[in-house]
Phi, psi and omega in degrees: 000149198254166214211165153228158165304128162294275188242188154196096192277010158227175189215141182321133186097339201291160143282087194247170199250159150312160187060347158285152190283124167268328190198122162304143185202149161221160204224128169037076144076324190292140201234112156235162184266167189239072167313149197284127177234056149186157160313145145171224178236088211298129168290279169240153203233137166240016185219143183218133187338138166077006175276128183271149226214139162263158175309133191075001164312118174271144170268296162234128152270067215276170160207000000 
């Protein structure tokens, strides 16, 4: 299903905890959030507001 970015709520370098919000995305009038799912340190950011993104799409790169 094809989706677009919304928000993008960290930036390279950022530190995140699990469960912290990486990205907002919507889909058929619908807002879901994209949670961090282990700690760590966003590398890259590959996505950006207003891009439309297919499923399985990378976004963020972490570590």
């Amino acid at each position: 299903m094809t989706g677009m970015v919304v928000n993008v709520k960290v930036t390279a370098g950022d530190k995140v905890s699990k469960n912290d919000p990486l990205l907002i995305m919507e889909a058929m009038k619908m807002e879901a959030t994209v949670y961090a799912e282990h700690d760590g340190i966003i590398g890259q950011i590959l996505g950006k507001a207003k891009d439309s993104v297919e499923a399985r799409d990378l976004l963020i790169i972490y570590k």
